[in-house]
C-alpha atoms as one frame of an Amber mdcrd trajectory, in Angstrom:
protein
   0.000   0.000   0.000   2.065   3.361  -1.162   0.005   6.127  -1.430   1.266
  10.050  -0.739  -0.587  10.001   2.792   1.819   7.245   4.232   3.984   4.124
   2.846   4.289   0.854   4.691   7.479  -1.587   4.426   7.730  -4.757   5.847
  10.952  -5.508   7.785  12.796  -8.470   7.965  11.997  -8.770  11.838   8.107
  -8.818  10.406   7.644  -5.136  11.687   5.593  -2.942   9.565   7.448   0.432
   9.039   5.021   3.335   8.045   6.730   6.417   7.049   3.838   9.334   6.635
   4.131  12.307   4.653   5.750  14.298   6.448   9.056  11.501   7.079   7.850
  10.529  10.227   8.719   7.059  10.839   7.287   4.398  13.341   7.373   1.040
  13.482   4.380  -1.509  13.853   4.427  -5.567  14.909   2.578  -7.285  12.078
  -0.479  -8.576  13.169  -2.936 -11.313  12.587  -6.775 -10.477  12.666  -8.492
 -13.257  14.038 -12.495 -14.600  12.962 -15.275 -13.623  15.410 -15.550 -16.146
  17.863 -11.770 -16.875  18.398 -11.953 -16.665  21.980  -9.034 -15.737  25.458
  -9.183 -15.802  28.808  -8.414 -12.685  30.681  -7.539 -13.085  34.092  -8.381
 -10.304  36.537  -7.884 -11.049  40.091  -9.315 -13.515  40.865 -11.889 -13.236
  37.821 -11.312 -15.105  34.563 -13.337 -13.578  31.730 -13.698 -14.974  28.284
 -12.635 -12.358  25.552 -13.106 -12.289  21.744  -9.058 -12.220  20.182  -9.763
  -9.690  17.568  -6.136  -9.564  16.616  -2.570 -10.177  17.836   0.848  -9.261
  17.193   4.092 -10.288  18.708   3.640  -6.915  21.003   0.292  -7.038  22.246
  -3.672  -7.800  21.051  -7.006  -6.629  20.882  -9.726  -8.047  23.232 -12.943
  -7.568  22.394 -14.848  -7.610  26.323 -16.533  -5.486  28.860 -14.418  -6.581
  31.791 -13.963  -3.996  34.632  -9.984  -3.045  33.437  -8.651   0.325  33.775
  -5.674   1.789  31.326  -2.113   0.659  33.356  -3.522  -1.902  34.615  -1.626
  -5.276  34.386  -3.473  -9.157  34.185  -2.353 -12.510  33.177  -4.221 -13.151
  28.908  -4.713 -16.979  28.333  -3.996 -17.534  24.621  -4.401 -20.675  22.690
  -2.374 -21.166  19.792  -3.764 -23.839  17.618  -3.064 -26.042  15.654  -0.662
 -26.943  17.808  -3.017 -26.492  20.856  -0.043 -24.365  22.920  -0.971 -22.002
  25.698   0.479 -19.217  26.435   0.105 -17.222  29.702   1.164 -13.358  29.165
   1.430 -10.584  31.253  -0.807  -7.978  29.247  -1.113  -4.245  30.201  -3.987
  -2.673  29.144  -3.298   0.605  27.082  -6.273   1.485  25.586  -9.719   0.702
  27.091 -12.836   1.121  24.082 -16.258   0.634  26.143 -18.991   3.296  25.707
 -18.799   2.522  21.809 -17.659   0.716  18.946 -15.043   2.007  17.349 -14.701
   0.928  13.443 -15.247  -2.607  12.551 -12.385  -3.430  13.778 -12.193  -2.443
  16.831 -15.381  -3.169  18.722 -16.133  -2.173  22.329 -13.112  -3.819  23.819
  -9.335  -2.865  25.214  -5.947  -2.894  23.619  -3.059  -4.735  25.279   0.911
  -4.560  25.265   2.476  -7.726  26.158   4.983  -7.209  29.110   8.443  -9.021
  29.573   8.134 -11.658  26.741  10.548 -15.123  26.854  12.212 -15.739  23.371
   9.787 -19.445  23.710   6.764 -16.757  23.319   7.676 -14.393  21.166   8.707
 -17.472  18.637   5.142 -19.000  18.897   3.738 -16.073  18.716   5.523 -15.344
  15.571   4.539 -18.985  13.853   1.147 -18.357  14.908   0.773 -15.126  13.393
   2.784 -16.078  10.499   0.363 -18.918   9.646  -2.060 -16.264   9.398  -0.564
 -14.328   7.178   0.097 -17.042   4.621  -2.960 -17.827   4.627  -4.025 -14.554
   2.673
């Protein structure tokens, strides 16, 4: 996608780089949107609420849910990876919370999430998950 608004390169770490019009440069983890009904378990205290994955990088996700979070906040995301049926338990901090209204289609009332102090393990499953997502395209 070029256009003279912004241009997007791929990197060979599978970061997006978007460069707008005025040079600016900043640098995005690919990510894989996932279909409705892919589902997470968001752990909140003592609370586990299931979540809608609406997408994921190798950085963070989206969680479609109205659970009681707050922006800063820190809890434990359930993910599992299939097909190779692999969970993954991440420490997620909430860094965008979206519930009085949906957003675009893409983002529907839920929060965003930045994955905190990753293991090389994770990050390389996350990777092959996402990765399978994008060759599927």
């Amino acid at each position: 996608m070029q256009t003279e608004e912004a241009r997007v390169q791929e990197t060979a770490e599978g970061e997006e780089r978007v460069t707008d019009a005025s040079g600016n440069e900043r640098r995005r983890a690919l990510r894989r949107k996932l279909p409705f009904g892919r589902g997470a378990v968001l752990v909140v205290g003592d609370r586990a609420h299931i979540v809608g994955l609406a997408d994921v990088s190798v950085t963070g996700a989206y969680l479609t849910t109205r659970a009681p979070v707050t922006r800063g906040e820190t809890h434990v995301l359930r993910l599992l990876l299939l097909p190779d049926t692999i969970e993954l338990e991440l420490q997620a901090e909430i860094v965008r919370v979206a519930q009085v209204d949906v957003e675009s289609p893409d983002h529907p009332r839920g929060v965003a999430v930045r994955f905190q102090d990753l293991n090389e393990k994770a990050v390389a499953r996350l990777r092959a998950f996402i990765g399978r997502g994008q060759a599927a395209r």
